[in-house]
N, C-alpha and C positions, 0 to 999 in steps of 0.2 A: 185845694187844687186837685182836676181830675187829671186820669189819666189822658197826655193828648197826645193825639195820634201822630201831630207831625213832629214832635219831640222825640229825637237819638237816645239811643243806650247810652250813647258818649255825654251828651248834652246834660243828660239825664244825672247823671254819674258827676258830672262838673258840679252841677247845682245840690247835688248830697253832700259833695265835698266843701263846697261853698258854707251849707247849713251848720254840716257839722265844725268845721272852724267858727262861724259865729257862736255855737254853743256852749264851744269849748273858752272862748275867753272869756265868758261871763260878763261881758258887759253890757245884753239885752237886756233888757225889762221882763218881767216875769211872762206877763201876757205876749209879748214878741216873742217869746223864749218857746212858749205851748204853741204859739202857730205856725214858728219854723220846725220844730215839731211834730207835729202830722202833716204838715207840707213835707216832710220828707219818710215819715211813714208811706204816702201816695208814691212818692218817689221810687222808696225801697220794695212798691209790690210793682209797681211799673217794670223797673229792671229786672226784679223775679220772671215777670210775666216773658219779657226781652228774651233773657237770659233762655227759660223752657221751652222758647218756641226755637231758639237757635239750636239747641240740645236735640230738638225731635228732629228737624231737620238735617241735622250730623246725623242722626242714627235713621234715615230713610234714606240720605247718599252713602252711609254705610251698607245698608242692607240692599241696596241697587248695586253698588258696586262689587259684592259678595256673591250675587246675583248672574252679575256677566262675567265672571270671571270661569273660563272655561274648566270643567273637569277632568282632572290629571289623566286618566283613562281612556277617554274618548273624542277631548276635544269641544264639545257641547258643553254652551253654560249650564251651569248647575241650574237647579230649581229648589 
């Protein structure tokens, strides 16, 4: 399974959770067991990817906001 694009963090997130419960009860077949498996390795770099790009975006309306916030002084946004 590749990464798709119109696939949620959430969606995303359901279906690792989905995975990892079939893992855990042991009742797949060895060969289901390795393909749920890296089906959710893809998974877990998908939500990494999710996750980093929300992270850089906090820290760019961070640094905007930081930004326009006027300087004690003079009144003028910082720079």
């Amino acid at each position: 399974m590749e990464s798709k694009p119109d696939l949620t963090f959430e969606e995303a997130m359901k279906k690792l959770e989905d995975i990892v419960r079939q893992l855990e009860s042991g009742s797949l077949p060895l060969a289901e067991s390795l393909d749920r498996y890296q089906e959710s390795m893809h998974l877990v770099k998908f939500c990494r990817e999710q996750l980093d790009k929300a992270e850089f975006k906090l820290e760019q309306l961070s640094m905007d906001e930081v930004e326009a916030v006027p300087d004690a002084e003079d009144g003028s946004p910082t720079e």
